[in-house]
C-alpha positions as CSV (number, residue, x, y, z in Angstrom):
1,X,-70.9,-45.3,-17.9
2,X,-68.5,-48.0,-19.4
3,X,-65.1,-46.5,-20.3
4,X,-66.0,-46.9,-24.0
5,X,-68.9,-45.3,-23.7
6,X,-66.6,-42.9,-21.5
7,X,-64.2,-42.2,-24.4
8,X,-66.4,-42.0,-26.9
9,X,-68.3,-38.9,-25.2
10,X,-64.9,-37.2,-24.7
11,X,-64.1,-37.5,-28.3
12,X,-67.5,-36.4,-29.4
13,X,-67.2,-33.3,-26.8
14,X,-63.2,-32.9,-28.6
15,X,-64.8,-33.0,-32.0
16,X,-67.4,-30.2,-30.9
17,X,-65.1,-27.9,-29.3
18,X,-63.1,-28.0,-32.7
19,X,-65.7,-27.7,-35.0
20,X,-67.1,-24.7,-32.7
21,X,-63.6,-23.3,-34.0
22,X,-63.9,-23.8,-37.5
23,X,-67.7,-21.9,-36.8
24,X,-66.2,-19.2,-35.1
25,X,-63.3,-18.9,-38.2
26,X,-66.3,-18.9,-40.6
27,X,-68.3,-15.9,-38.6
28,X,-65.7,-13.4,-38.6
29,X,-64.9,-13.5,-42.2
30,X,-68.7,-12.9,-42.6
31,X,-67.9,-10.4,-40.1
32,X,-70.7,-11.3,-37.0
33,X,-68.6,-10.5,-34.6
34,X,-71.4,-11.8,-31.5
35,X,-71.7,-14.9,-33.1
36,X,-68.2,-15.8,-33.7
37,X,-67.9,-14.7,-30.1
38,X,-70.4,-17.4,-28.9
39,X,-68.7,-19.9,-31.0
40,X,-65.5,-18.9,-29.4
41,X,-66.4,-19.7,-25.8
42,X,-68.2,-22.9,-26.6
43,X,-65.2,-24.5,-28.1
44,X,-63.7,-23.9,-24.9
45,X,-67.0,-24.7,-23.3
46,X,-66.9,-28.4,-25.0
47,X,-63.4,-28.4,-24.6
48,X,-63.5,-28.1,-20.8
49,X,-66.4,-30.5,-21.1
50,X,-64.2,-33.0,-22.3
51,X,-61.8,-32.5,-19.4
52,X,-64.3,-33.2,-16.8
53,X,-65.8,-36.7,-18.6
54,X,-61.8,-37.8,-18.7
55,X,-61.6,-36.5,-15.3
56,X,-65.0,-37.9,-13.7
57,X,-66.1,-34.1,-12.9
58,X,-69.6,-32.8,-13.1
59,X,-71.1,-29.2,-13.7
60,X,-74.5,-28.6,-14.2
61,X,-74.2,-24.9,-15.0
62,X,-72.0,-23.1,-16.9
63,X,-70.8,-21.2,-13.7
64,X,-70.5,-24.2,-12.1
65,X,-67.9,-25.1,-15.0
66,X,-65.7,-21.9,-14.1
67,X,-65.8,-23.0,-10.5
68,X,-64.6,-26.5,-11.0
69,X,-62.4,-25.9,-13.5
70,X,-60.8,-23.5,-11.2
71,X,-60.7,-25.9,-8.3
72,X,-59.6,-28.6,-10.2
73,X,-57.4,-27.7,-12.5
74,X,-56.2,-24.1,-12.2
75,X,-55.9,-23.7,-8.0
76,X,-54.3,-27.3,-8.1
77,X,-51.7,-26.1,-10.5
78,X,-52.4,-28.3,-13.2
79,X,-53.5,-25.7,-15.7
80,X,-52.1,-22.2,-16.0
81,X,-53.8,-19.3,-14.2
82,X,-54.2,-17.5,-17.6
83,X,-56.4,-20.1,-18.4
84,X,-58.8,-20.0,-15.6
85,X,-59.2,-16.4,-16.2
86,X,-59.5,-16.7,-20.0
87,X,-62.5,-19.1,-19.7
88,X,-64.4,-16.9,-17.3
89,X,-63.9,-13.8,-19.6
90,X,-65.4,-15.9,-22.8
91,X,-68.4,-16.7,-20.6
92,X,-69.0,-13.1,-19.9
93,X,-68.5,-11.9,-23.2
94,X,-70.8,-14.8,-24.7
95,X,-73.2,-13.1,-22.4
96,X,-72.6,-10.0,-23.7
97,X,-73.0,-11.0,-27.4
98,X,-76.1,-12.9,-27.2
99,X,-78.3,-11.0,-24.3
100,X,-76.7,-7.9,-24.2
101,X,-78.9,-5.1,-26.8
102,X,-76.9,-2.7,-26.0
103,X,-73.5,-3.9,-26.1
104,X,-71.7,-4.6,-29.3
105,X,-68.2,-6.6,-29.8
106,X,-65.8,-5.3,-31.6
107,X,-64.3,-6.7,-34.3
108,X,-60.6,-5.7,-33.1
109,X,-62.2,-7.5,-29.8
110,X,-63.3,-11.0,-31.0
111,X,-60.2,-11.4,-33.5
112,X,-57.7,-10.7,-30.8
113,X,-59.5,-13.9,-28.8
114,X,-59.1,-16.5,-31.3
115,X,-55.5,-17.1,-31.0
116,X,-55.5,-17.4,-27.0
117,X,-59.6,-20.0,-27.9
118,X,-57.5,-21.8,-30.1
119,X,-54.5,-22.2,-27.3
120,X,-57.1,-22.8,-24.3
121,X,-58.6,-26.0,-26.8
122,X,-55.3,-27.7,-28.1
123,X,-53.8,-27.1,-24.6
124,X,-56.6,-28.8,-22.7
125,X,-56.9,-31.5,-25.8
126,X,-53.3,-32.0,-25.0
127,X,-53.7,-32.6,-21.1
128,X,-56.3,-35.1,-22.2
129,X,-54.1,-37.3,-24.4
130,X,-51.4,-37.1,-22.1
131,X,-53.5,-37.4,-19.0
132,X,-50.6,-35.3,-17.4
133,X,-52.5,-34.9,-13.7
């Protein structure tokens, strides 16, 4: 991959992870609480995504994504530990919300996470633009 090419999948993995916020904005004022959930971890999901393409990093699951992002970034320091543990939380409750039948999020639940989504994005956008590892 040329670095254009490089950049230019970051950016489209940044634009993503942001419009996966506005989504998950536009869910809870319709009030589906398990889809604005979903939306919530993918912004982080594509935000992270981004991380790895600037970094040179590969996951092929989204597991593997927890685990690297913890090596990489969290273990080494780079990131906060909050961070680490906030992303592995949205995968499990993305799992809740869309296998789970018998499990239902809370509204009080999914609006309490959207502050700390929107802080997990712009803080790993921000690590990106200032390449600060």
């Amino acid at each position: 991959m040329t670095p254009e090419q490089k950049q230019l999948l970051v950016q489209r993995e940044i634009e993503r992870a942001k419009r996966h916020l506005t989504q998950s904005e536009e869910m809870l004022s319709l009030g589906h609480w398990d889809l604005a959930a979903n939306r919530q971890y993918y912004a982080c999901y594509h935000a992270t995504q981004a991380l790895f393409v600037h970094s040179g990093i590969n996951s092929t699951t989204h597991k593997g994504m927890i685990t690297q992002f913890s090596s990489h970034f969290v273990k080494t320091g780079i990131i906060d530990m909050q961070y680490g543990s906030f992303l592995s939380r949205m995968m499990q409750l993305r799992l809740k919300a869309d296998y789970n039948c018998y499990y239902d999020i809370s509204e009080t639940e999914v609006r309490s996470l959207s502050a700390p989504t929107r802080n997990f994005v712009n803080t790993v956008i921000a690590l990106i633009d200032n390449n600060n590892y």
